[in-house]
N, C-alpha and C positions, 0 to 999 in steps of 0.2 A: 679525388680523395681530399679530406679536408684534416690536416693534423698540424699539432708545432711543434716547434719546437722544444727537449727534453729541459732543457736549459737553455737562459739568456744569453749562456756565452757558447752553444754549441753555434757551428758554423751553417749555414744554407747548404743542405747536399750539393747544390748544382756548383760551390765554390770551393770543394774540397780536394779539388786539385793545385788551388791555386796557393801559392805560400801567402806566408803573414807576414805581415808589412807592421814594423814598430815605429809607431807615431803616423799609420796612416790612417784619415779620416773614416770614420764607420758609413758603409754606406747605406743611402736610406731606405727604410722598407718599402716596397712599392705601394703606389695608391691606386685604390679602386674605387670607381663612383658608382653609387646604388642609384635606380629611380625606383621610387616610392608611392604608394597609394593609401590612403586609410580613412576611414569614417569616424574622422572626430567626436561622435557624439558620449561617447564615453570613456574619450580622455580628456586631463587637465593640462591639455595644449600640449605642443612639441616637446619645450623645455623640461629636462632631469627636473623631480620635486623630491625632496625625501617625503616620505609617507604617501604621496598620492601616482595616479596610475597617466605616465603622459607616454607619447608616441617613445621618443629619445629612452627613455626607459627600458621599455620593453623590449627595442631593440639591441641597443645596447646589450643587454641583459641574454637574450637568446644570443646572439653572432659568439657573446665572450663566452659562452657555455659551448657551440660551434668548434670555437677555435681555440679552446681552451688558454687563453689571454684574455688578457683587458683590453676589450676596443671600444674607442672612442669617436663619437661622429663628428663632423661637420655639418651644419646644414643649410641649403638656400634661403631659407625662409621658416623662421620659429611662431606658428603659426600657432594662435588663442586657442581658448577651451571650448572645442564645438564647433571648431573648423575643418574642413574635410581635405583633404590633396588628393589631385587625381596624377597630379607629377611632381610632386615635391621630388631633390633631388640633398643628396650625401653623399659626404665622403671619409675614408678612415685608411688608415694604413699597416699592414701584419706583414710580418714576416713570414706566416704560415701558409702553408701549400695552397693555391686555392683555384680552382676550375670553375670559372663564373658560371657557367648552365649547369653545372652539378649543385652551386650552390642556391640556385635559384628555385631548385626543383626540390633540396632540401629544407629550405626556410618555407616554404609554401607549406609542409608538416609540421616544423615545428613553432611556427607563429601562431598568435592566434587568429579570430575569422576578420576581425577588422581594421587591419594592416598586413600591407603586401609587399617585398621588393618585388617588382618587375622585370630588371635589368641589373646585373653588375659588370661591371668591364674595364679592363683598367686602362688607366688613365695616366698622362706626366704628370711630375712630382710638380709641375706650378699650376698644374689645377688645383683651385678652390673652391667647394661646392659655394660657399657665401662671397667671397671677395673677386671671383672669378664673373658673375653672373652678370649678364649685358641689362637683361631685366627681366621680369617674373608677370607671368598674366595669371587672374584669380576671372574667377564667373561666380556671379552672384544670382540666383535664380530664386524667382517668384514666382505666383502663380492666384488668377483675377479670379479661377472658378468659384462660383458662388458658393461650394461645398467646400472650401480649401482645399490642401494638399491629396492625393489621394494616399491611401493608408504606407503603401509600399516605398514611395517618397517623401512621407510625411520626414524624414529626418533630412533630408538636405534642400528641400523648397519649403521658401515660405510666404505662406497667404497673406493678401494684400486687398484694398478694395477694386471690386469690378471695373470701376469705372475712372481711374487712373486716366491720365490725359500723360502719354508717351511721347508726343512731340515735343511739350514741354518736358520734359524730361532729358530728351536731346539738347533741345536747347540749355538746360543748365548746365548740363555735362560739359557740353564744348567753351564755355566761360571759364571749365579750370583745365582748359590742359594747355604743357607749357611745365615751362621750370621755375617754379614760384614757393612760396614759402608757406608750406600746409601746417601751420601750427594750430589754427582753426579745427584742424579734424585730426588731431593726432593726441595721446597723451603720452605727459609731459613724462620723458625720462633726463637725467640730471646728465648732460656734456654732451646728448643727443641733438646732430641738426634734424631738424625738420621741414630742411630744402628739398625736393623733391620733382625730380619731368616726370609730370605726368602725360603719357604719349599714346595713350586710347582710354577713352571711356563713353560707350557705345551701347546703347540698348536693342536686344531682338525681339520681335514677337512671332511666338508660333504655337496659335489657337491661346490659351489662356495662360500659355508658359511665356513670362517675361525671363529674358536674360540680360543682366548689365556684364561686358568684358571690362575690364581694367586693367591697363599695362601702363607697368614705371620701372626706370630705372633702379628703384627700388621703395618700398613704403616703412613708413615706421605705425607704429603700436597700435591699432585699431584705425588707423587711414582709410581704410577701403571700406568698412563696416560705417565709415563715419562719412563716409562720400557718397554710398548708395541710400545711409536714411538722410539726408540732405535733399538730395536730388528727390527723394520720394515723397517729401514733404511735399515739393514743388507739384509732381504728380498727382497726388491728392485736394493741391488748391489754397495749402495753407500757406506757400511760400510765393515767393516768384522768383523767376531766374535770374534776376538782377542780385534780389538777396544770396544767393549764391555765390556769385562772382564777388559781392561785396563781403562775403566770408574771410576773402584772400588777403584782406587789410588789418585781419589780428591778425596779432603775437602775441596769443596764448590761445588755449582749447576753450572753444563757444560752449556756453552751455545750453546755446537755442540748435544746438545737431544732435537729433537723437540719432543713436549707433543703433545699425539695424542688428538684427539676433543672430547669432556666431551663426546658429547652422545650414544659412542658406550659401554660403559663402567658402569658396574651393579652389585652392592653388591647383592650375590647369596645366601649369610648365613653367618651366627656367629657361633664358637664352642663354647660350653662352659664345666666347669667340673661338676662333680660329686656334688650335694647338699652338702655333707660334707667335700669337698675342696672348697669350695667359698672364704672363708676367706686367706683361704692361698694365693689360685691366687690371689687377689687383691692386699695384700701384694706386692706379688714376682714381679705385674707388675707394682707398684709403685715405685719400685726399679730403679736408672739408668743404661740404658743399657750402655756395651761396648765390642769392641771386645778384646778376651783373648791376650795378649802378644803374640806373637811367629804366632800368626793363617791367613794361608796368606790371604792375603787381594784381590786375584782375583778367586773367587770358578772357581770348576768344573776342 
């Protein structure tokens, strides 16, 4: 059953045996983490907009109608406009009743067709769907057939030329991973680092389906969008892998990296740690990054 409370100050049925305690701490409502799915193609990215239609929204929006409260999310990863998640993950916290497989079987009716929770379940209160997270993998997927995308995937692959040289594409890849400072491929947000491990970025092939993986500890604002048309450049012939690696020597956004188009590009999963390291990671990623002294600044 899904209900709340009548009032803020009614007590939890399961604590109403319990007396009241004058001057004792309120305790906190429990947290549950959602895993998420949705096809970015027509929202304006994760982040609440007034006036326009993003993932956060309409979540938001249905759960508080749900549980008749305002709930608020957290999120792993605040993902552009026309970006897709296959596991984006959140978190929010209620005081209302909640049986995660009932709720899961009810948000699948009243959402709409292109966003999904998959999983809710609850979690301790030092989970953090964003400050909790080890690192987050995205897949970037292309596709050489000489007809482009085929009609049914035309919204999350996108067409590229035939004849792409993928080795070289490896090779550029492995010149940025490491913990280096991607200000080159990021844009600029104001007290934002843009230190960044990158700890996979890897291309597949399978028949005319290219797939880039990328994993980091974490990315900022168009990073991954701005690492896969880099590298693709390369693929194509216009670049070479050295100018790549030679990217990693600004400090500021190149304007020789074209950003590949949002919607080939999909948050795949969030790591996260151990229950009884929560706290710690959240700390450690509250920290500001930087890169060590001495550590060069072009991997691989």
């Amino acid at each position: 059953m899904l209900s709340a409370s009548s009032s803020d100050s009614a007590a939890p049925e399961q604590d109403s045996a319990e007396p009241t305690l004058v001057g004792a701490p309120a305790r906190p409502a429990p947290r549950f983490r959602l895993d998420i799915s949705y096809d970015g193609t027509d929202f304006t990215g994760w982040a609440r907009q007034p006036g326009l239609r993003t993932v956060q929204g309409v979540l938001e929006e249905s759960l508080s109608k749900v549980f008749r409260e305002p709930v608020q999310l957290t999120v792993a990863g605040r993902t552009d406009a026309g970006v897709h998640a296959e596991g984006q993950v959140a978190h929010f916290d209620t005081t209302a009743e909640l049986d995660p497989a009932k709720l899961v079987h009810r948000m699948a009716r009243f959402l709409p067709k292109d966003v999904r929770i998959r999983d809710v379940r609850l979690v301790p209160a030092e989970f953090d769907a964003r400050f909790s997270a080890i690192r987050r993998h995205y897949a970037y997927r292309l596709t050489t057939a000489p007809y482009g995308a085929e009609p049914l995937q035309a919204r999350s692959i996108v067409a590229c030329r035939h004849d792409v040289d993928i080795d070289a594409m490896r090779a550029a890849s492995r010149k940025l991973l490491g913990l280096h400072n991607f200000a080159a491929f990021c844009r600029r947000r104001e007290g934002a680092t843009t230190v960044r491990e990158l700890q996979r970025f890897g291309w597949e092939r399978d028949g005319d389906l290219l797939t880039a993986y990328v994993s980091a500890d974490a990315f900022c604002w168009s990073m991954v969008r701005s690492l896969v048309g880099a590298v693709l450049a390369v693929g194509e012939g216009r670049r070479t892998p050295d100018w790549v690696g030679g990217l990693l020597n600004e400090t500021e956004r190149s304007s020789s990296v074209t950003v590949a188009p949002a919607h080939g590009l999909s948050l795949i999963a969030v790591d996260y740690p151990a229950d009884a390291d929560l706290a710690a990671r959240n700390a450690q990623t509250r920290e500001v990054r930087t890169v060590p002294s001495g550590e060069s600044c072009c991997g691989g």
